[in-house]
CHARMM internal coordinates of N, CA and C (Angstrom, degrees):
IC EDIT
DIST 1 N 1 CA 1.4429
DIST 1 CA 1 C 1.5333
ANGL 1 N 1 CA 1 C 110.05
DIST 1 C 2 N 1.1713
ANGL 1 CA 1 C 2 N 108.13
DIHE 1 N 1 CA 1 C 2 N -53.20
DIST 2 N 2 CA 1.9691
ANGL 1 C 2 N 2 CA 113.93
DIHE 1 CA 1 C 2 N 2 CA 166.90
DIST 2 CA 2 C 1.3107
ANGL 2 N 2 CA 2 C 113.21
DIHE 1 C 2 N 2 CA 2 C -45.59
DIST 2 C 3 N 1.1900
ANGL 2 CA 2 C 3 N 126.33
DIHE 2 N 2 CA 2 C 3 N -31.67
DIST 3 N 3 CA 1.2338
ANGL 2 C 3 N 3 CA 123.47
DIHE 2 CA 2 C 3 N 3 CA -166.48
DIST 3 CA 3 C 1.6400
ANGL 3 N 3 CA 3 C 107.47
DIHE 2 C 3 N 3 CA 3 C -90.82
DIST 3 C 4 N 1.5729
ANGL 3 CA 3 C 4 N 116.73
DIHE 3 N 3 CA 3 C 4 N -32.95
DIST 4 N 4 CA 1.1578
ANGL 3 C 4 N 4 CA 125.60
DIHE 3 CA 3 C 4 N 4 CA -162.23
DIST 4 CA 4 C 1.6557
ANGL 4 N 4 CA 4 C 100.26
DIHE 3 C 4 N 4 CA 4 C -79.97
DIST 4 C 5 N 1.6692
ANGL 4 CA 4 C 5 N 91.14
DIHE 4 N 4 CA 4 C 5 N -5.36
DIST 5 N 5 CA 2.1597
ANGL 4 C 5 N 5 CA 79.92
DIHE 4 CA 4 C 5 N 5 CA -169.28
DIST 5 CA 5 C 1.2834
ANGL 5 N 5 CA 5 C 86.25
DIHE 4 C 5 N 5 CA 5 C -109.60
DIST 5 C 6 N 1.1663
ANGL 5 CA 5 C 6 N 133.31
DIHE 5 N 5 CA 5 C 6 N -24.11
DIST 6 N 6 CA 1.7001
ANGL 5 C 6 N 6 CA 117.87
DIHE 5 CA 5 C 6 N 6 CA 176.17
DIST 6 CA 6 C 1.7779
ANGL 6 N 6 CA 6 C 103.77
DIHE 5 C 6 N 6 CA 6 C -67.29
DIST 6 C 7 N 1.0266
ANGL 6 CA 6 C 7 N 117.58
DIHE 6 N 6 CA 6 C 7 N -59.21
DIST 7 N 7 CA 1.9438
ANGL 6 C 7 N 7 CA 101.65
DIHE 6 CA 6 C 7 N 7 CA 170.51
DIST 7 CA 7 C 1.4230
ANGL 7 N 7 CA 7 C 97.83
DIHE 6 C 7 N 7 CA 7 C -39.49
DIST 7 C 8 N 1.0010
ANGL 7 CA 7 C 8 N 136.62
DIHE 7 N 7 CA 7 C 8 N -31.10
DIST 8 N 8 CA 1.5375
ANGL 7 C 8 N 8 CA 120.81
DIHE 7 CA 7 C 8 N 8 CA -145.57
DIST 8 CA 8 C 0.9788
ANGL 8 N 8 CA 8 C 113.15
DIHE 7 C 8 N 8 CA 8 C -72.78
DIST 8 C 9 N 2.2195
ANGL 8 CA 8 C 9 N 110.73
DIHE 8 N 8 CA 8 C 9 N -56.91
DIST 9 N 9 CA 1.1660
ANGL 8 C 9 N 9 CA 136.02
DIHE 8 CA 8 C 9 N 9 CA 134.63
DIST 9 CA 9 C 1.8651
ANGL 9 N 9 CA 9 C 125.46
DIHE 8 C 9 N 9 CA 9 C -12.45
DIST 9 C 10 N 1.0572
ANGL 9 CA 9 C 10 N 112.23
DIHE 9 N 9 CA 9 C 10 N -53.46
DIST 10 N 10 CA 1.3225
ANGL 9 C 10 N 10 CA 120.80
DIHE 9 CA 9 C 10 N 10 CA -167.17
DIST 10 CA 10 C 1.7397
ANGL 10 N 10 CA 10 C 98.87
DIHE 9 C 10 N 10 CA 10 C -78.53
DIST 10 C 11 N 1.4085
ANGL 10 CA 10 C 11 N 134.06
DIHE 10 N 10 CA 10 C 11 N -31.99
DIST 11 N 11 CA 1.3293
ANGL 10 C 11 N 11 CA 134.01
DIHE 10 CA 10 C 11 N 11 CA 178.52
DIST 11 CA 11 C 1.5314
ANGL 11 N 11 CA 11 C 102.16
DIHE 10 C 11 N 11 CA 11 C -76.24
DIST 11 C 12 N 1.2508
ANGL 11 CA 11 C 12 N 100.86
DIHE 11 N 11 CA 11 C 12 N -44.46
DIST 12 N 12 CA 1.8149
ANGL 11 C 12 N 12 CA 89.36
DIHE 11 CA 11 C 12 N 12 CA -179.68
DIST 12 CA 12 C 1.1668
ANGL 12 N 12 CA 12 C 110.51
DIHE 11 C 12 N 12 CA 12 C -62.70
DIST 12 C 13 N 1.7765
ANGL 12 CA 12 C 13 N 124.05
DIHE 12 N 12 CA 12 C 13 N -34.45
DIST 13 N 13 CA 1.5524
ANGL 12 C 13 N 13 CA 90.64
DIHE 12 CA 12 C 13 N 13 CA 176.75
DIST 13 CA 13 C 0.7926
ANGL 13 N 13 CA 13 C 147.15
DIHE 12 C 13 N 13 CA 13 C -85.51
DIST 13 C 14 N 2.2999
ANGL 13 CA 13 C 14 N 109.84
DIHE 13 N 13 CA 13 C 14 N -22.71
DIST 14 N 14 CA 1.2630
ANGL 13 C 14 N 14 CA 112.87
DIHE 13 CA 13 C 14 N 14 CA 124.76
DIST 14 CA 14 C 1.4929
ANGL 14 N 14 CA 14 C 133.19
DIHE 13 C 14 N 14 CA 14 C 8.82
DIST 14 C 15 N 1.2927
ANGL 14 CA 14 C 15 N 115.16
DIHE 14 N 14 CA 14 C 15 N -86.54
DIST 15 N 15 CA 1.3218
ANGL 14 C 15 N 15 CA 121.36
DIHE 14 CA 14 C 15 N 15 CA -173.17
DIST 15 CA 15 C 1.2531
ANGL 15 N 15 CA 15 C 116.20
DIHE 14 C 15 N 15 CA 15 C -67.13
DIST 15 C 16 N 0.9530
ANGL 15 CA 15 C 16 N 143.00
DIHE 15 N 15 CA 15 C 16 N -34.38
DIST 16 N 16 CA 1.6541
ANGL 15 C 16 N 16 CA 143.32
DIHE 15 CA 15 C 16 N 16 CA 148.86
DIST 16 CA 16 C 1.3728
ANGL 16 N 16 CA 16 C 111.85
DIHE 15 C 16 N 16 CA 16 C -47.01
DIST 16 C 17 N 1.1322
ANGL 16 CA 16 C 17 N 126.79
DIHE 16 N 16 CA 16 C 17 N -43.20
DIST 17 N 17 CA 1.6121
ANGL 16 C 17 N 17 CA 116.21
DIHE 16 CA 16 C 17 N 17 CA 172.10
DIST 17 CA 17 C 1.3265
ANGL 17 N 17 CA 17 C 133.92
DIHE 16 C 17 N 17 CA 17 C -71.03
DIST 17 C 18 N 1.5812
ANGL 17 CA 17 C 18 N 96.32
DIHE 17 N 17 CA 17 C 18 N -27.07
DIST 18 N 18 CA 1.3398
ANGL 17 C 18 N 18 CA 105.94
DIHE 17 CA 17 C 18 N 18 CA -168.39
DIST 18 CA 18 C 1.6235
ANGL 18 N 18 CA 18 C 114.16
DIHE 17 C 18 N 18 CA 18 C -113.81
DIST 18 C 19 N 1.5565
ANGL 18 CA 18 C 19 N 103.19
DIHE 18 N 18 CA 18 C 19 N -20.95
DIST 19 N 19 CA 1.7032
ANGL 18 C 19 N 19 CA 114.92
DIHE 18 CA 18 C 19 N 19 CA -178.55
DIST 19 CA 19 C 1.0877
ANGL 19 N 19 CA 19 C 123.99
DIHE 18 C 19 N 19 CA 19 C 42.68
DIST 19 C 20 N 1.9425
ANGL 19 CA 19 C 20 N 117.16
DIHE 19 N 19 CA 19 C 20 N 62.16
DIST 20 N 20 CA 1.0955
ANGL 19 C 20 N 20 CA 102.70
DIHE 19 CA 19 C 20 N 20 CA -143.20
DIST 20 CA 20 C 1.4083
ANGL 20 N 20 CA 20 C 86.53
DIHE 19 C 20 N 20 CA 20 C -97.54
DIST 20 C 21 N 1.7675
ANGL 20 CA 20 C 21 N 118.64
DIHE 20 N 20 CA 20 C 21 N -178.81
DIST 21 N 21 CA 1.5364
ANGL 20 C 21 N 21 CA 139.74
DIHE 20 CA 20 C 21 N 21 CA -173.05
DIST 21 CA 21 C 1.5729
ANGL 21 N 21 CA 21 C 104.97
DIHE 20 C 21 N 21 CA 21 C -64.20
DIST 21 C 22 N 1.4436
ANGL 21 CA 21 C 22 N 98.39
DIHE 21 N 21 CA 21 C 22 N -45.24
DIST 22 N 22 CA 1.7571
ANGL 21 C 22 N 22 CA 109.48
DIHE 21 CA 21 C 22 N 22 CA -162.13
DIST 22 CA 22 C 1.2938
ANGL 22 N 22 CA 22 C 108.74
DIHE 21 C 22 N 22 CA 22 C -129.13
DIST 22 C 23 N 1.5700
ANGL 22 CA 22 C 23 N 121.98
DIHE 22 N 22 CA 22 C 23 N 176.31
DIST 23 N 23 CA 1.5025
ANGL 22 C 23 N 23 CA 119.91
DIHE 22 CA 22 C 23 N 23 CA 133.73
DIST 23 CA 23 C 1.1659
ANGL 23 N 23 CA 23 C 97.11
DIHE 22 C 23 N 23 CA 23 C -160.49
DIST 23 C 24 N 1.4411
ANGL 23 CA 23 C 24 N 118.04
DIHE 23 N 23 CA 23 C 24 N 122.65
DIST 24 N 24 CA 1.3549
ANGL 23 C 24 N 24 CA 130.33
DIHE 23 CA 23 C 24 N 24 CA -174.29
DIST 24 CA 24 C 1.7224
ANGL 24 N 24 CA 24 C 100.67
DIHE 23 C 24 N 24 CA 24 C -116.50
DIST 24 C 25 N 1.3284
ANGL 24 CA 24 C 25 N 109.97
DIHE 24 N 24 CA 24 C 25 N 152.33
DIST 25 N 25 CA 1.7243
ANGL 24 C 25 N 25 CA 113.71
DIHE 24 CA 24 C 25 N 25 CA 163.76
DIST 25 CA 25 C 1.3942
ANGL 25 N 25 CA 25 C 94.38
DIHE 24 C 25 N 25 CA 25 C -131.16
DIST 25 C 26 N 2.0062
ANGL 25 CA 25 C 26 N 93.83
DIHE 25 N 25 CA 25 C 26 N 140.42
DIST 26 N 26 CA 1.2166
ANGL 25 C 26 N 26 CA 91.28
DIHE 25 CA 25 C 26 N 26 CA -167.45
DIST 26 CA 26 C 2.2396
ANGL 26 N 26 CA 26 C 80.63
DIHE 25 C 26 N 26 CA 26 C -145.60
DIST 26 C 27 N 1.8023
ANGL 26 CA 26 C 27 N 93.24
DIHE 26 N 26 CA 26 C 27 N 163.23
DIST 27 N 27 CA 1.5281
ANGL 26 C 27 N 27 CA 84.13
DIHE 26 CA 26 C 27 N 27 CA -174.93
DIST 27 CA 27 C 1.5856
ANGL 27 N 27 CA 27 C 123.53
DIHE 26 C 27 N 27 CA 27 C -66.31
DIST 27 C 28 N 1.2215
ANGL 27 CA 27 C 28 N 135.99
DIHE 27 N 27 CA 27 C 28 N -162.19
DIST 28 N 28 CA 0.5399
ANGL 27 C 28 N 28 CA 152.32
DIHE 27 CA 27 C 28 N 28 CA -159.23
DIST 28 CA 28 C 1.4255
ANGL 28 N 28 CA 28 C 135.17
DIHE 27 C 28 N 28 CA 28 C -175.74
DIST 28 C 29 N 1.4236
ANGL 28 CA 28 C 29 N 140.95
DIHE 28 N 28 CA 28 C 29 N -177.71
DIST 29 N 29 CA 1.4882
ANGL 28 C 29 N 29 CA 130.82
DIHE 28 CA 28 C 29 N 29 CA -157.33
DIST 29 CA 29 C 1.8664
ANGL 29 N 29 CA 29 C 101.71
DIHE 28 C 29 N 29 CA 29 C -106.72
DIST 29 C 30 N 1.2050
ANGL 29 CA 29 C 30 N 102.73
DIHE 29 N 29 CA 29 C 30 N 117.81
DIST 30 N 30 CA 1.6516
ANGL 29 C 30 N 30 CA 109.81
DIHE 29 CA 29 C 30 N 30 CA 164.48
DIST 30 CA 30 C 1.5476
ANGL 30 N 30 CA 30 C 119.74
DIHE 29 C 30 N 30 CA 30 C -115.60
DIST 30 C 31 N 1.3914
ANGL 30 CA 30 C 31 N 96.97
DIHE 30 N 30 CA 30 C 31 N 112.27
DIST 31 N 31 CA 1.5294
ANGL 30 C 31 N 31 CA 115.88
DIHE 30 CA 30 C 31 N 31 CA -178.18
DIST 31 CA 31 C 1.6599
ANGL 31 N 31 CA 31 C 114.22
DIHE 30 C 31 N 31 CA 31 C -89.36
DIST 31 C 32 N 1.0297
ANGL 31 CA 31 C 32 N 110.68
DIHE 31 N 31 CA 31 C 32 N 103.93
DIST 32 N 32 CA 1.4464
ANGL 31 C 32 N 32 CA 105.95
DIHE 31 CA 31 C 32 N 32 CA -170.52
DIST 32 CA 32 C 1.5358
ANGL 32 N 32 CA 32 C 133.44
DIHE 31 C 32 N 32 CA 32 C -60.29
DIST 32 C 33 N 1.8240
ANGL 32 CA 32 C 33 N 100.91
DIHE 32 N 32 CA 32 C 33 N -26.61
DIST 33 N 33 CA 1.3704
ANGL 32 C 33 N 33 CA 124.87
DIHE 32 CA 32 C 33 N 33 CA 176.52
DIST 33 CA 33 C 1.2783
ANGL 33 N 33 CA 33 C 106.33
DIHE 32 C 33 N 33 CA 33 C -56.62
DIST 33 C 34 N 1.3767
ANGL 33 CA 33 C 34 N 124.13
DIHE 33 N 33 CA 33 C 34 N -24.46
DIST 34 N 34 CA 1.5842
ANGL 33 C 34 N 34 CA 117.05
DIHE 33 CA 33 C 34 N 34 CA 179.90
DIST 34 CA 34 C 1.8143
ANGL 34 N 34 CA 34 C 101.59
DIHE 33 C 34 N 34 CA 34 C -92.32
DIST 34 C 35 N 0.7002
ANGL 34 CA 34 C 35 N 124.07
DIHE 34 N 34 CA 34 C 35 N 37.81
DIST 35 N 35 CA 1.4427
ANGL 34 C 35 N 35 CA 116.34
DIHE 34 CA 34 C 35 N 35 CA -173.10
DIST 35 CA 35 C 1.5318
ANGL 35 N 35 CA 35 C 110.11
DIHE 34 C 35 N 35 CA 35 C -129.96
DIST 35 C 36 N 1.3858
ANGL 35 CA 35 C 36 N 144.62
DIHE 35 N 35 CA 35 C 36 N 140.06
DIST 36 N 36 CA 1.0280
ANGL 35 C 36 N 36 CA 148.89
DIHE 35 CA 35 C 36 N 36 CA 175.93
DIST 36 CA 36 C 1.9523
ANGL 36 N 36 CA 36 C 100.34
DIHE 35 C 36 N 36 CA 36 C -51.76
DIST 36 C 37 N 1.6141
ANGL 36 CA 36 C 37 N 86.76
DIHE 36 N 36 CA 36 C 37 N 168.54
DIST 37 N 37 CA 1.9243
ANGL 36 C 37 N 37 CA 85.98
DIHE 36 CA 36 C 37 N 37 CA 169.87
DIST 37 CA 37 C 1.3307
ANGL 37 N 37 CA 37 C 106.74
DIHE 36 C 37 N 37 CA 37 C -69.62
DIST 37 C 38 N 1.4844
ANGL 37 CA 37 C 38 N 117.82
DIHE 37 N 37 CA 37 C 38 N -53.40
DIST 38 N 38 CA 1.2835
ANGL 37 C 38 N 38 CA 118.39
DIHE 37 CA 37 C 38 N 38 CA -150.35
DIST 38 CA 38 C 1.6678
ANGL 38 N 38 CA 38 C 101.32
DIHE 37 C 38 N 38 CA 38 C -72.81
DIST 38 C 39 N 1.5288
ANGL 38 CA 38 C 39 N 125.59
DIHE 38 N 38 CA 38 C 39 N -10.62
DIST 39 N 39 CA 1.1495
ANGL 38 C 39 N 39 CA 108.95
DIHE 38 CA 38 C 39 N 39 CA 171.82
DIST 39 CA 39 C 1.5811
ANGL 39 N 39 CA 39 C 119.74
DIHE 38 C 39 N 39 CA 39 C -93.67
DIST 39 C 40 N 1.2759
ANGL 39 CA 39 C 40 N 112.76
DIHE 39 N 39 CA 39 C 40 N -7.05
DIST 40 N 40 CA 1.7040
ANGL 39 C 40 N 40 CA 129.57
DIHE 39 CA 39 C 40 N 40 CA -174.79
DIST 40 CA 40 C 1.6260
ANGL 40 N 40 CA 40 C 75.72
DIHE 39 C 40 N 40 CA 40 C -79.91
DIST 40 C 41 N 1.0235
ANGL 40 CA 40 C 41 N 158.92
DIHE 40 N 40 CA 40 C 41 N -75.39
DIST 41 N 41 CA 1.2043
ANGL 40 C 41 N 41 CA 160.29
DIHE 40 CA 40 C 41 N 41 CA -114.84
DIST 41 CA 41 C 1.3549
ANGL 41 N 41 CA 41 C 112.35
DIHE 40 C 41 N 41 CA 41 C -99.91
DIST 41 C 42 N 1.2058
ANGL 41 CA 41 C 42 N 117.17
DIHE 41 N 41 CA 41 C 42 N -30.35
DIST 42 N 42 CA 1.6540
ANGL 41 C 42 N 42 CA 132.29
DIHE 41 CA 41 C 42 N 42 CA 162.98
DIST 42 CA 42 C 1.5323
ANGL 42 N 42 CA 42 C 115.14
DIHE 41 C 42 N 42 CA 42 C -82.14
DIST 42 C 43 N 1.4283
ANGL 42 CA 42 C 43 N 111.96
DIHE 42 N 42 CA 42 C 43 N -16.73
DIST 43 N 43 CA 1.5258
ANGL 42 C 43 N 43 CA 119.36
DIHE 42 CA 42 C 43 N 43 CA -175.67
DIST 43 CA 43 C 1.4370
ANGL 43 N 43 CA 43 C 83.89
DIHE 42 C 43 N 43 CA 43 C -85.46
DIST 43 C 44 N 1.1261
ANGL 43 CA 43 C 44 N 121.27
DIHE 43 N 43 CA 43 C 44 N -59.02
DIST 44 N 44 CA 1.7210
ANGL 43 C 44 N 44 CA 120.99
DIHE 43 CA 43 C 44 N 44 CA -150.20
DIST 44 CA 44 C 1.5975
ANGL 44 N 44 CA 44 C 90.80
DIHE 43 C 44 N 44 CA 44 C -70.88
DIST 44 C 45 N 1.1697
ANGL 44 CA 44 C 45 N 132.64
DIHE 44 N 44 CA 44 C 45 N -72.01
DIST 45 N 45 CA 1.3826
ANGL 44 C 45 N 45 CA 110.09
DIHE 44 CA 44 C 45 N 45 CA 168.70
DIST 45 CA 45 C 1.4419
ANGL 45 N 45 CA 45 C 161.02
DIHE 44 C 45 N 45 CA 45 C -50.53
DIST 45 C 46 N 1.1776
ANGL 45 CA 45 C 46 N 96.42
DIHE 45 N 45 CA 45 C 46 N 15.82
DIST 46 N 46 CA 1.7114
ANGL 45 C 46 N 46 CA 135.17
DIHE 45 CA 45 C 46 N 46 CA 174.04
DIST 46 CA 46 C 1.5606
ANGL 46 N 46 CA 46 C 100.74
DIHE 45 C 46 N 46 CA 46 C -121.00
DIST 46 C 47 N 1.1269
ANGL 46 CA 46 C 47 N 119.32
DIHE 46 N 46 CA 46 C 47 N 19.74
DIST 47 N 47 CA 1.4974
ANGL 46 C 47 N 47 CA 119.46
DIHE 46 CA 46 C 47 N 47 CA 158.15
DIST 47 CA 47 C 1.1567
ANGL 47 N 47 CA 47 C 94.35
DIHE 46 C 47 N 47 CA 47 C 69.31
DIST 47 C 48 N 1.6939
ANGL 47 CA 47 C 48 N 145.66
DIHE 47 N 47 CA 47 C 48 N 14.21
DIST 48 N 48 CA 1.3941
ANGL 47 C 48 N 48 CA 127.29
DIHE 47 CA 47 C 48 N 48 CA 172.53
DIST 48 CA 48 C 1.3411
ANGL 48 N 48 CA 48 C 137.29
DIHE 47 C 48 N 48 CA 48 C -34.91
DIST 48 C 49 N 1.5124
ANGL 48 CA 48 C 49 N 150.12
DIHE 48 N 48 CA 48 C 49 N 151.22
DIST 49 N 49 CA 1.0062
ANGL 48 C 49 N 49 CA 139.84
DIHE 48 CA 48 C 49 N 49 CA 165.71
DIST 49 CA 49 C 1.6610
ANGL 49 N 49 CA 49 C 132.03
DIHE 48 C 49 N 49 CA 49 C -85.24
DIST 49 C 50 N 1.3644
ANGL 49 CA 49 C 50 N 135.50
DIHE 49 N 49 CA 49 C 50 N 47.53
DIST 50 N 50 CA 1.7468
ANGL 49 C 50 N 50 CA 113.85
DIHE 49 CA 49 C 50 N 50 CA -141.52
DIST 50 CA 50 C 1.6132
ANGL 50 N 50 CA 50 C 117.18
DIHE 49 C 50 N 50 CA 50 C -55.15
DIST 50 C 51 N 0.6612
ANGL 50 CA 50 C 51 N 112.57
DIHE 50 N 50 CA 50 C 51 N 159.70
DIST 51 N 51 CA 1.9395
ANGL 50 C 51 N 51 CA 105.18
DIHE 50 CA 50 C 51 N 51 CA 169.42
DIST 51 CA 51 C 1.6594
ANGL 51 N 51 CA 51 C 94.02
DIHE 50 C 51 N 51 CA 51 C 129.54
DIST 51 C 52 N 1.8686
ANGL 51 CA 51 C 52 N 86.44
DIHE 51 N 51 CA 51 C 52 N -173.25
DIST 52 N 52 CA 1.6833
ANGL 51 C 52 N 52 CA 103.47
DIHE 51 CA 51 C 52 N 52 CA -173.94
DIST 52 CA 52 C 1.6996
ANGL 52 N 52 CA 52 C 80.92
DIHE 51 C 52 N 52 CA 52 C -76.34
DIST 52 C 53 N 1.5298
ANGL 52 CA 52 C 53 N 119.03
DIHE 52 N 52 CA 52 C 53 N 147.86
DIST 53 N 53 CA 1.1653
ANGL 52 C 53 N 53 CA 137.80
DIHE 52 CA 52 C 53 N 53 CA -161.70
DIST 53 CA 53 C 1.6209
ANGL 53 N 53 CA 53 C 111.73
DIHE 52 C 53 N 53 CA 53 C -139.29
DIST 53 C 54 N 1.5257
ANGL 53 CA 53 C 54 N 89.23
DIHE 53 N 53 CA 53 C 54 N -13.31
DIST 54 N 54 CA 1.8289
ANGL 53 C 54 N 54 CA 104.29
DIHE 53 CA 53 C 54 N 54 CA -171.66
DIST 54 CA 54 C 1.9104
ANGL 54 N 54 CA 54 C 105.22
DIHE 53 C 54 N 54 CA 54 C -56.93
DIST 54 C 55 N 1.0309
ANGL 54 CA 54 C 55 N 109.31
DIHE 54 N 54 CA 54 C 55 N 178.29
DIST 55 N 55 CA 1.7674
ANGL 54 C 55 N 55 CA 101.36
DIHE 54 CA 54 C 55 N 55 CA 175.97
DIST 55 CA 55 C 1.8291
ANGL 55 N 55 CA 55 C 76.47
DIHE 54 C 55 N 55 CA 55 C -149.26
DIST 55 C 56 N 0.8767
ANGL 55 CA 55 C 56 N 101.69
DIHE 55 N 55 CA 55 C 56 N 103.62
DIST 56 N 56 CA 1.7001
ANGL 55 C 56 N 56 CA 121.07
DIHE 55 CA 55 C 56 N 56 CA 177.64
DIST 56 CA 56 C 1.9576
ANGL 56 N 56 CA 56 C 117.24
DIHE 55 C 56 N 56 CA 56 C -76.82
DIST 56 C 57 N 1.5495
ANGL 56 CA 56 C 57 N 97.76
DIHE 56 N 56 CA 56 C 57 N -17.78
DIST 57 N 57 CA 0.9171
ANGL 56 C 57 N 57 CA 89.04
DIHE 56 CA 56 C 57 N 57 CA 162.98
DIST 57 CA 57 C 1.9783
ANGL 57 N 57 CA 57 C 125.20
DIHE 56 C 57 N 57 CA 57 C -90.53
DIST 57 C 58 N 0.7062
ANGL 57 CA 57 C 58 N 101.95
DIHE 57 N 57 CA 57 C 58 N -36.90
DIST 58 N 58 CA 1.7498
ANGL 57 C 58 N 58 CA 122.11
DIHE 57 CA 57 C 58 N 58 CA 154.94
DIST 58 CA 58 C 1.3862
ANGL 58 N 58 CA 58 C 100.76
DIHE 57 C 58 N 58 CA 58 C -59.67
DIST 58 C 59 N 0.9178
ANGL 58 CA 58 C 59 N 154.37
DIHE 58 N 58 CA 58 C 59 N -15.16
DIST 59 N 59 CA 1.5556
ANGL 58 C 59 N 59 CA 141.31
DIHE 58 CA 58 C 59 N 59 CA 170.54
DIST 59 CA 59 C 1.6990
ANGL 59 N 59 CA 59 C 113.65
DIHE 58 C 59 N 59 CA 59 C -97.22
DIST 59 C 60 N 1.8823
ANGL 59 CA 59 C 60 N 104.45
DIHE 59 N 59 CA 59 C 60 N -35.60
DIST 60 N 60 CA 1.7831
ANGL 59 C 60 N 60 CA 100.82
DIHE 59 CA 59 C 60 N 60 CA 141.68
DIST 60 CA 60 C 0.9342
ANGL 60 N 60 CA 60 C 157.72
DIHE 59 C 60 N 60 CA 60 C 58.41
DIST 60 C 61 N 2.0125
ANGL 60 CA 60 C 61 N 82.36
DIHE 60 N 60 CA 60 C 61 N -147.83
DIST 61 N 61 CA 1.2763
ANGL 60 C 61 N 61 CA 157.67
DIHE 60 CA 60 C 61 N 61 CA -175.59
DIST 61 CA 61 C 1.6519
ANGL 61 N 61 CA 61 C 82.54
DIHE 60 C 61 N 61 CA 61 C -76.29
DIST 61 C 62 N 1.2589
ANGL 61 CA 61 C 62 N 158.38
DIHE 61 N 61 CA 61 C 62 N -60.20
DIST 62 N 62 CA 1.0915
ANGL 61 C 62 N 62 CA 140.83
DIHE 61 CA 61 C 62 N 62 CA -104.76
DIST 62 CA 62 C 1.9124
ANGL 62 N 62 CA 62 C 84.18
DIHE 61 C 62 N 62 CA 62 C -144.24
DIST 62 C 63 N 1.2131
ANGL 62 CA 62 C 63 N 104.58
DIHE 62 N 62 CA 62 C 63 N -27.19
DIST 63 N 63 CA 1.9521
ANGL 62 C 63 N 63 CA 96.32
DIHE 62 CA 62 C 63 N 63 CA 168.46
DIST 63 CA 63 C 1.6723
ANGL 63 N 63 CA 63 C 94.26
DIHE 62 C 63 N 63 CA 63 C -93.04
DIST 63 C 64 N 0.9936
ANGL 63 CA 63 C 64 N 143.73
DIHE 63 N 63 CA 63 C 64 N -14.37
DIST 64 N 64 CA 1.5943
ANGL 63 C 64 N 64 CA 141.29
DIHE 63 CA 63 C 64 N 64 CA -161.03
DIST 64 CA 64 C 2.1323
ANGL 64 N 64 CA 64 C 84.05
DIHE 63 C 64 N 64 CA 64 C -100.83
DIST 64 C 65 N 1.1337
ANGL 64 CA 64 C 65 N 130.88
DIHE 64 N 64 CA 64 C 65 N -21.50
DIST 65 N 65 CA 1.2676
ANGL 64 C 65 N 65 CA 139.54
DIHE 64 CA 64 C 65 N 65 CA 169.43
DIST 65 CA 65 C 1.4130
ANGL 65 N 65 CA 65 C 103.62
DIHE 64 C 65 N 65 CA 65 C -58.47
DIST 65 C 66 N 1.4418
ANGL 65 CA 65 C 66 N 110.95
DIHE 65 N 65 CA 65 C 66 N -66.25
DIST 66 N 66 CA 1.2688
ANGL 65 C 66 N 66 CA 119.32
DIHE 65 CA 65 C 66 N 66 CA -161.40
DIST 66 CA 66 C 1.6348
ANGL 66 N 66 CA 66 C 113.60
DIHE 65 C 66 N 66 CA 66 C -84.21
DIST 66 C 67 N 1.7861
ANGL 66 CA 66 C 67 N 112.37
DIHE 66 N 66 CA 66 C 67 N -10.07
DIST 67 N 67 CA 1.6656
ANGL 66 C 67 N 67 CA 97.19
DIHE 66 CA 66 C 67 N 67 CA 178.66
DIST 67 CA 67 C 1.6194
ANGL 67 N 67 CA 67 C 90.25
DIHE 66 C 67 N 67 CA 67 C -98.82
DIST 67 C 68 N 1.0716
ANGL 67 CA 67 C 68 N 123.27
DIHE 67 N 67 CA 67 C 68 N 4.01
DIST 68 N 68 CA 2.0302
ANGL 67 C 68 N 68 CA 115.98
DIHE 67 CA 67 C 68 N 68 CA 177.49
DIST 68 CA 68 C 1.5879
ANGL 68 N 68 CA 68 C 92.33
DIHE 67 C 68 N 68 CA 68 C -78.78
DIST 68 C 69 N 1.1974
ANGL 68 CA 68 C 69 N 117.21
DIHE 68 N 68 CA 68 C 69 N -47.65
DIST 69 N 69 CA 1.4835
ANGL 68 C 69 N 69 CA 121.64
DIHE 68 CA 68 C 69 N 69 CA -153.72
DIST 69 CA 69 C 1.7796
ANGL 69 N 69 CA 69 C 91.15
DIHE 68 C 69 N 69 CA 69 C -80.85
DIST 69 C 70 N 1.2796
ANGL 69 CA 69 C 70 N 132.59
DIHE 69 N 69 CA 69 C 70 N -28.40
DIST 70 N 70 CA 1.5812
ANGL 69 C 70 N 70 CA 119.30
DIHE 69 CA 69 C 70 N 70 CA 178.83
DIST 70 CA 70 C 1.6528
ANGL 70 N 70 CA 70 C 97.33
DIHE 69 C 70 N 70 CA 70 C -84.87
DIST 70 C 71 N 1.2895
ANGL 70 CA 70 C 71 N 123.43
DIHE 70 N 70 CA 70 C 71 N -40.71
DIST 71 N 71 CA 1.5568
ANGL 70 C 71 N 71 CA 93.37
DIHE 70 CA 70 C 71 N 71 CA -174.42
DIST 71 CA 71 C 1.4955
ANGL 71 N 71 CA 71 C 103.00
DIHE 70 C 71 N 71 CA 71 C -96.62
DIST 71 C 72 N 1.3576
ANGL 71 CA 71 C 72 N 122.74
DIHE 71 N 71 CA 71 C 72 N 48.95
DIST 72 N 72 CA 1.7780
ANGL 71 C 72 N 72 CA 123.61
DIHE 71 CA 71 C 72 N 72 CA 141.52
DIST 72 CA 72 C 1.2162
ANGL 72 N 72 CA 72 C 110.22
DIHE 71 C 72 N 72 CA 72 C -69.61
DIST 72 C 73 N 1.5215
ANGL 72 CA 72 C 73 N 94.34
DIHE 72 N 72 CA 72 C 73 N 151.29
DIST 73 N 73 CA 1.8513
ANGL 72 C 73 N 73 CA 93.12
DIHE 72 CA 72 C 73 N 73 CA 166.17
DIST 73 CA 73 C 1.5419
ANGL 73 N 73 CA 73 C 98.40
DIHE 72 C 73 N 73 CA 73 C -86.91
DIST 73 C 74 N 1.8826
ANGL 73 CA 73 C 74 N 111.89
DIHE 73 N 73 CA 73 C 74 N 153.99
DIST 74 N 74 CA 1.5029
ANGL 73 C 74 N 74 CA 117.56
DIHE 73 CA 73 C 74 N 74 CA -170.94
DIST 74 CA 74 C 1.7465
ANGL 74 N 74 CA 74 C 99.03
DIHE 73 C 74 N 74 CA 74 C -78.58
END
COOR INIT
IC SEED 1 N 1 CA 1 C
IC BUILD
C-alpha cells in the first residue's frame, strides 16, 4: 500500500510538470529466462502469456492520435 501511494505521488507530479496529452499502459515483452523457477511456475499457472505481448497496432493508432492532435492548429 506504501508503495502504491508513493507512485501515486510521483504521477501527480509528473503530470503537473509535464501536462501531458495521454497516459496509456500498454503490454509489453516477458522473457521468462530472466525469471526465477518458482516464478515461471506461478506465471504458467496463472494462465500467463510469455512472449512479445505488445499489440502494435494499438500502440499506432494511439501515437498517430497524438501527432494529428500536435499538428492541429490551437
Amino acid at each position: 500500500m506504501q508503495q502504491a501511494r508513493r507512485v501515486s505521488d510521483w504521477e501527480s507530479e509528473f503530470e503537473q510538470m509535464l501536462h501531458p496529452r495521454d497516459y496509456r499502459v500498454f503490454a509489453g515483452v516477458i522473457d521468462l529466462d530472466h525469471w526465477p523457477a518458482w516464478g515461471r511456475l506461478l506465471f504458467k499457472a496463472l494462465g500467463g502469456h510469455a512472449g512479445d505481448n505488445r499489440q502494435w497496432p494499438d500502440i499506432d493508432a494511439w501515437a498517430e492520435e497524438i501527432a494529428h492532435d500536435l499538428r492541429a492548429p490551437d
